[in-house]
C-alpha positions in Angstrom: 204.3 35.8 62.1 204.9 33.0 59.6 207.8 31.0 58.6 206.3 30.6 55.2 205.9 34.6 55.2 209.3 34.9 56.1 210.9 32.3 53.8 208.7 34.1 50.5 210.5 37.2 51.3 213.8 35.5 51.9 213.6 34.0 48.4 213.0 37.2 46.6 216.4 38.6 47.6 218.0 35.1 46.7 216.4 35.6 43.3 216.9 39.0 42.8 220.9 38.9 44.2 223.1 40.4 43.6 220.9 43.4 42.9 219.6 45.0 46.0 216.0 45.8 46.5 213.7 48.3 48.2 211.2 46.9 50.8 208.2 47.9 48.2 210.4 46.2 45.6 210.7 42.9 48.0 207.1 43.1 49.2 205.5 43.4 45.3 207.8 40.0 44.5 206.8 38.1 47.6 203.3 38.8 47.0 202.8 40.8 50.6 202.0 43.9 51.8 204.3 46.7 52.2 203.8 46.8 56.5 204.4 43.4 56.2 207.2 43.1 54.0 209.1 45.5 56.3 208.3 43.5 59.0 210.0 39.7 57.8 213.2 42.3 56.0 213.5 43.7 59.9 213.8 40.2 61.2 215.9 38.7 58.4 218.2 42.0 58.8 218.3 40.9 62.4 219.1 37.5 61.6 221.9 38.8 59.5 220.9 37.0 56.3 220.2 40.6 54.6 221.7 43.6 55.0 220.9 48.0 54.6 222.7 48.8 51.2 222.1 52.4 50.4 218.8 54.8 50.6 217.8 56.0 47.0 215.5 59.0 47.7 213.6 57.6 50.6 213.4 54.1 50.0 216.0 51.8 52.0 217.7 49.5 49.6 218.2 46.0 51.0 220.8 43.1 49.6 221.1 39.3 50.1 224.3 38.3 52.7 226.1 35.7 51.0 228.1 33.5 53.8 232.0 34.2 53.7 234.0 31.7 52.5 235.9 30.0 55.0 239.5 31.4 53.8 238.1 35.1 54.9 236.6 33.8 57.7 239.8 32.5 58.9 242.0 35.2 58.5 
């Protein structure tokens, strides 16, 4: 496992927000394969920087987690 991995993928959905992507979708863009692209959007859902949107047929749609503005956060 690779930072660099894991930051390609992370950029993809930064790119591509706020439209939501399917891990094919992410894994074409970031230039991995599929296993692996699964793999880093696992760990980033994990990490809470992305997030399960919908399923369209089979494929899991992911989207970018923007941070919450501090006015939400408080209250």
């Amino acid at each position: 496992m690779t930072e660099e991995t894991k930051a390609k993928v992370f950029k993809v959905f930064e790119e591509s927000y706020p439209q939501d992507l399917s891990i094919v979708e992410a894994s074409l863009k970031a230039g991995v394969s599929d296993p692996t692209g699964a793999m880093y959007i696992r760990i980033l859902e994990a990490e809470g920087k992305v997030e399960f949107k919908r399923l369209v047929g089979r494929s899991k749609m992911f989207i970018l987690v923007k941070e919450k503005k501090e006015t939400e956060a408080d209250g």
